[in-house]
N, C-alpha and C positions, 0 to 999 in steps of 0.2 A: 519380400517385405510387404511387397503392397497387390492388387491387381493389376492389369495390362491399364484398366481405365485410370491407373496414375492415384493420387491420393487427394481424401476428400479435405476440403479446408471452407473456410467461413469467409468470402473476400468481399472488402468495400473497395467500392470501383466508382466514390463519388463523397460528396459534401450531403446531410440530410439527415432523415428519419430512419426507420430502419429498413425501410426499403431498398436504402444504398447495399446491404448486406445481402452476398447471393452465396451459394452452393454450390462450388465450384471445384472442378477435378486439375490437379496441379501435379508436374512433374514429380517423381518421385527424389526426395530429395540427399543428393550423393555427400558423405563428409569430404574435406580437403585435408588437408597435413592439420593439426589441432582440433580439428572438430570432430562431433559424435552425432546423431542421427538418433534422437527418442521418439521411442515410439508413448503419444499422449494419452497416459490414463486419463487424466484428469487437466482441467483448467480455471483458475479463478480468475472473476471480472473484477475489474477496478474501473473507477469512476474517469479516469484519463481515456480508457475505449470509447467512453458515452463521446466526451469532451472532442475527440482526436475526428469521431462521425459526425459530430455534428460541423466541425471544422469553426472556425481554421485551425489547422494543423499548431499545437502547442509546442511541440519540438522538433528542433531545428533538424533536417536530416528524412523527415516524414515525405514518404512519395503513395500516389496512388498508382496501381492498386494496390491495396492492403489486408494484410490477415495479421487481426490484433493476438491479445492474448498475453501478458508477460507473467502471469504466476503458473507454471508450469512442473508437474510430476509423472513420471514416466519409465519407463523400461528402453535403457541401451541396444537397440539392434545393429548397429553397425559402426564402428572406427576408422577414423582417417589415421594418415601416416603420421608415423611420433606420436601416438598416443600411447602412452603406456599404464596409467593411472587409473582407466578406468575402462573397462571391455565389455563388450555384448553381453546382454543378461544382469545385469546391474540397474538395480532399483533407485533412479536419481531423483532428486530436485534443482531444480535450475535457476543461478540466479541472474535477472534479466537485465542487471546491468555489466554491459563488455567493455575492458578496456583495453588498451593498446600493449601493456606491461612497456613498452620503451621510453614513454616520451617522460622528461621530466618530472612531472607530477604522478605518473604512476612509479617508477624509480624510488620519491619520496614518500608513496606508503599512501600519495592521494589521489588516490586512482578517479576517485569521486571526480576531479576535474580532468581528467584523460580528455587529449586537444583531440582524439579521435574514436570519442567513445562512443557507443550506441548502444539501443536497450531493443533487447527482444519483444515483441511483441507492440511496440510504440514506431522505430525507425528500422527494425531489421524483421521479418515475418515472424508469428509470434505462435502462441498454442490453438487459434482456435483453428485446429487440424487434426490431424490422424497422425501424422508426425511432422517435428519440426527438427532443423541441424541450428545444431547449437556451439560456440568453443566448448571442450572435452574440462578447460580450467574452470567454466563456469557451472560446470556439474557437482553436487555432493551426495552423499549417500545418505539416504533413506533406510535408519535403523528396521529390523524385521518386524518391528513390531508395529509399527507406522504403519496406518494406510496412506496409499499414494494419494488418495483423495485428500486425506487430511494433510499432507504435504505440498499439495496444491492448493492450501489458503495461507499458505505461510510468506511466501516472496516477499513481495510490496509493502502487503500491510507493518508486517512483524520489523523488519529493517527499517521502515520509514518513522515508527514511535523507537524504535530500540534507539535510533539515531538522535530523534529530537529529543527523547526525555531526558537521555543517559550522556552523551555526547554534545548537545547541544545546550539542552538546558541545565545539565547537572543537577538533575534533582537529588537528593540525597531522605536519609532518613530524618523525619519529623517533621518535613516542610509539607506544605499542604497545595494541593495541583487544583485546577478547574479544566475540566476539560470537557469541552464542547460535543454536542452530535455522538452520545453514547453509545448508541447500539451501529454506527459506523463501523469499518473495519479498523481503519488508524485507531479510532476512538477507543476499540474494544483492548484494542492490543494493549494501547497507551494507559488505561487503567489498571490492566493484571500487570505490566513491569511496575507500574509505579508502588502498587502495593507489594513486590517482591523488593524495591529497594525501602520499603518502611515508611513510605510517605502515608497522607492522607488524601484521599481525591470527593473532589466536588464532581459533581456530574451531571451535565444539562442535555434533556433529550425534547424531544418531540410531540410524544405519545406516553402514556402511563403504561404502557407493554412495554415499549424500549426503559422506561425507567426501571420497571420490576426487572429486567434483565441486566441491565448497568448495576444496580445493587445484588444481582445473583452473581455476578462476577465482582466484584471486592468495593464497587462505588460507597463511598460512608455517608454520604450527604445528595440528595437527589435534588434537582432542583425541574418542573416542567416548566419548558420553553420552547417557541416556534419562532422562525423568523421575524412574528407579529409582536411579539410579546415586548412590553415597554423594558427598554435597560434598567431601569428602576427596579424595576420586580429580582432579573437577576441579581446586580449589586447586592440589593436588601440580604436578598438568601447567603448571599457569600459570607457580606458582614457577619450575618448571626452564625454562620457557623464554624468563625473564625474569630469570635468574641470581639468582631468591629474591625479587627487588623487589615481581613486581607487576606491574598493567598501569593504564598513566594511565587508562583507559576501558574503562567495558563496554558494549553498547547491547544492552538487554534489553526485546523484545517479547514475553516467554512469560508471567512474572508466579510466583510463589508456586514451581514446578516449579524454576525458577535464581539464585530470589534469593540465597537463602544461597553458593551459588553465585558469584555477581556482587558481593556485599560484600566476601566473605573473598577475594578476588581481586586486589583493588584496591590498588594501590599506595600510601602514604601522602599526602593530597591528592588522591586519583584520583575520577574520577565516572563516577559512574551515571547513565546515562541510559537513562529507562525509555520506553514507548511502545505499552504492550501489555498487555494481561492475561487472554491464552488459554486459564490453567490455574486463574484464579481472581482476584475482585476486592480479597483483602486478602494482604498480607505485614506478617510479624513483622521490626523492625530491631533491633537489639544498639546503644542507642544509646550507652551506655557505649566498645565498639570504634570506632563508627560517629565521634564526636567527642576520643577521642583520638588518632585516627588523621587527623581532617580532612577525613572522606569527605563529598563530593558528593554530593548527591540531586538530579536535574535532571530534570523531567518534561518530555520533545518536545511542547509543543504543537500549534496547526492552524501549516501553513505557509500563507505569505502567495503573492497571485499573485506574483508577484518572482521567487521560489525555484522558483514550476513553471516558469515561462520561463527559468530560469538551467539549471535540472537537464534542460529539451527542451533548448538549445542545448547543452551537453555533451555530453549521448548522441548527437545529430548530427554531431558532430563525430569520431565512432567510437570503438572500443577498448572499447567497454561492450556487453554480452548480456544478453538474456533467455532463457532455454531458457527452449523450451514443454513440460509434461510430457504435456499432452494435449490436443487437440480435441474438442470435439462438436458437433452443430450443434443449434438452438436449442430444437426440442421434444425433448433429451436435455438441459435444465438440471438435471434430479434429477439424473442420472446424476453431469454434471457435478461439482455439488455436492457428490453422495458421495465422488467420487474426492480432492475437496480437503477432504471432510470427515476421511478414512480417513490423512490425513496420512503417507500415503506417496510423497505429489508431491513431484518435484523440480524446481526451478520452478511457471512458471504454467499454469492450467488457462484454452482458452480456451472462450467460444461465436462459432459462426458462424450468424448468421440465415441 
């Protein structure tokens, strides 16, 4: 499976910049009774890597040393005992939240709060490697016609809008979405469902490239916006293009930078559904507005297995993308990392062992 020098992996061995991040040779990694051993085509970043290096550790469970990674697609070489579902030579994707299947809450179908869960790549060693051992249940198949690379931008992002829009916020057809930070990965994903369930989406980005790309993926209404930009400006564009109402929903992963943003936006009865907090862990509410108006507060929490298997057989089914913004291969994960640190991706940033 691997050479005598053991397998190469990407490990943080510290709190910082990306100099915490070394290239390091790790035991070859053996399956137990449920587990499988893939070998990493490919790996997508997520903005929790950046958050996780620069510390403190966001979730609970996180030890150093660490090899991040949770969007992960790959090729099965080897099986632990009882596994019968899925054998060496199978083309998987992996999804990186594990749960216990015993306790209470996974019993009831909500695995999302499993008292003993962990996520690959965050609290248990993750993709950025040659291979990573995974549970054999958190494996699914990668139709033939799928690149693995392109199955490796799907975990996170795709689960975490499939949850919040559909699940969370119940968007449905005819209501109209705002949604924050477009050419993001949540962001991108969270505008192609919403247009698959028949909404209309607002969409505020950055840069006038991130916007031309927000409307190449189904955005109706563009609006440009930076961190700087007065709440005013945004509100205004929603108003007008919402003939003054509003918007049933907004789906907000940035935090403090669009709140004000995302209340004053909202139609009367309209929700917020938050999911993120990129620019900071507290925001101010107007609850006086907030409750005469009827406004929702609705936090996305963990989605359940359910929702990752709902959201792969959708994307399989086509009509949905990932632009990649960038590749590197695995001993350029700094590099990597700066590029989606530098948030000027659009789309995902990948690694290739």
């Amino acid at each position: 499976m691997t050479t005598e020098a053991g397998v190469r992996a990407v490990v943080q061995n510290g709190f910082g910049g990306v100099e915490v991040l070394a290239v390091e040779s790790l035991p070859d990694p053996a399956p137990g009774p449920g587990e499988v051993v893939v070998q990493v085509a490919a790996c997508g970043l997520n903005h929790l890597d950046i958050m996780q290096r620069r510390g403190p550790a966001k979730i609970p469970g996180f030890a150093l040393p660490h090899v991040a990674g949770m969007d992960v697609a790959g090729v099965v070489t080897a099986v632990g005992r009882d596994v019968t579902a899925v054998a060496a030579g199978d083309r998987v994707v992996v999804n990186p939240a594990v749960s216990c299947w015993e306790c209470p809450a996974c019993l009831a179908g909500d695995d999302g709060y499993c008292h003993a869960a962990s996520i690959i790549g965050a609290t248990a060693p993750g993709g950025y490697a040659e291979y990573v051992k995974v549970p054999a249940r958190n494996t699914y198949p990668v139709p033939a016609q799928v690149p693995l690379a392109e199955a490796a931008l799907i975990p996170t992002i795709w689960s975490t809008a499939w949850h919040a829009v559909g699940a969370t916020g119940n968007l449905t057809a005819g209501e109209t979405v705002l949604v924050h930070a477009a050419a993001s990965g949540v962001s991108l994903a969270a505008i192609q469902l919403a247009k698959q369930l028949g909404a209309t989406v607002i969409a505020t980005a950055s840069s006038e490239d991130k916007l031309v790309f927000a409307g190449s993926i189904g955005a109706d209404h563009l609006v440009l916006a930076d961190a700087d930009t007065p709440t005013e400006k945004v509100v205004t564009a929603v108003r007008e293009a919402t003939g003054g109402r509003g918007v049933e929903m907004v789906l907000d992963h940035v935090g403090p930078a669009t709140w004000p943003a995302s209340i004053f936006s909202l139609a009367p009865r309209g929700r917020l559904v938050f999911v993120g907090d990129t620019t900071g862990p507290e925001v101010t509410i107007p609850l006086e507005y907030a409750f005469h108006f009827g406004l929702r507060l609705l936090g996305s929490d963990p989605y359940p297995a359910r929702e990752f298997a709902e959201v792969l057989e959708r994307y399989w089914r086509g009509g949905l993308v990932t632009p990649v913004d960038a590749e590197f291969p695995l001993t350029e994960a700094a590099a990597a990392q700066t590029r989606l640190e530098e948030r000027r991706a659009i789309g995902k940033v990948l690694l290739r062992p």
